[in-house]
C-alpha positions, 0 to 999 in steps of 0.5 A, a space after each residue: 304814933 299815939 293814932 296807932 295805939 287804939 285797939 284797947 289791948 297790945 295784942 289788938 295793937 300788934 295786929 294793927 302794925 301796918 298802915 291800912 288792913 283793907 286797902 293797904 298802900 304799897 308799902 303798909 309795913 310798919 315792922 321793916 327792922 327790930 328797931 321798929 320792934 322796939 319803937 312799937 315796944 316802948 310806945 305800947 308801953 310794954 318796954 322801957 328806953 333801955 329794953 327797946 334799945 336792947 331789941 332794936 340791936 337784935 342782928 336776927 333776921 329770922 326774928 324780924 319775921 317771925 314777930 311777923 308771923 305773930 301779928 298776922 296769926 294775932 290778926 287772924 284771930 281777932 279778925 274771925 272774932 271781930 266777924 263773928 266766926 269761928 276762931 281758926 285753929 292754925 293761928 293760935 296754935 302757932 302762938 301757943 308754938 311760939 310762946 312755948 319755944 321762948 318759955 322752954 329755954 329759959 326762966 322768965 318772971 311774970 307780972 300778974 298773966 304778964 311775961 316780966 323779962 329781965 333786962 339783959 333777956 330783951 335781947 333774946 328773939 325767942 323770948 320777945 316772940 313768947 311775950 309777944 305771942 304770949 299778949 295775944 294768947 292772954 287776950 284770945 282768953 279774956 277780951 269780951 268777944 262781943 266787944 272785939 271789931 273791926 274798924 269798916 274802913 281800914 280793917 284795924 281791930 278795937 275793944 269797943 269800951 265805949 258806955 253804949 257798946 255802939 263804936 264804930 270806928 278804930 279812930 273817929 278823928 282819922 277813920 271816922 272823919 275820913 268817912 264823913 268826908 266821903 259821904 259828904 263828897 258822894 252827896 254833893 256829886 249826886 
């Protein structure tokens, strides 16, 4: 859904794959199979119909737990950012692990800092989870760190690029409304 998609770069998507960072349901998973891989994937605007389709075939359990992997490490990058602390080490380091192990075996095109996979690579686990991690590293070194958040009532990560620099919220339609509704309710039981 295009209410996913507010993060301002595919790494700050991809740390926002779950339904709620803050208080999340029971079932906050959005990546349950390679075929939502690939729905992400296409609605990133990072594949096409066809590479999708070729990742939702992937049979590699491992893989599906792996892309995990990156968007917790990705979260937890951003997140210190976006809370004005250090960067911990661990998770970009094992981006920077997963981005090597898929770059080693193969020759991949780049597109500007981008990966550019061939068709038939999109079906390769390995080389999904480089580019995937490969989104997050590029972004750890280019995103202004000042402009990075964390949205106050769901934990979803955002480029502030508004003119002011004073957005608050990953979504004011969704987040910001729900919070005026709680404010409101909170004023008319007192």
């Amino acid at each position: 859904m295009a209410e996913h998609f507010v993060g301002g770069h595919p790494a700050l998507d991809l740390s926002n794959a779950v339904f709620d960072r803050r208080n999340p349901p029971p079932h906050n998973e959005l990546f349950n199979s390679p075929r939502d891989i690939g729905t992400w994937l296409l609605a990133a605007g990072l594949a096409d119909e066809g590479e999708a389709g070729a990742v939702a075939e992937i049979p590699d359990r491992h893989f599906l737990n792996e892309v995990r992997e990156i968007r917790e490490s990705s979260y937890a990058l951003f997140n210190a950012i976006a809370s004005n602390v250090e960067a911990p080490s661990q998770p970009l380091g094992l981006l920077f692990s997963r981005a090597a192990c898929g770059l080693e075996a193969q020759q991949v095109g780049w597109d500007g800092t981008r990966l550019d996979l061939s068709s038939h690579q999109w079906k390769n686990p390995a080389l999904l989870s480089a580019l995937l991690a490969h989104l997050s590293i590029e972004a750890f070194f280019t995103l202004p760190r000042a402009r990075v958040h964390a949205c106050p009532r769901c934990g979803w990560l955002f480029v502030d690029t508004s003119r002011g620099g004073k957005r608050r919220w990953c979504n004011m339609r969704i987040c910001g409304n729900r919070e005026k509704i709680a404010r409101h309710r909170g004023y008319m039981a007192s």
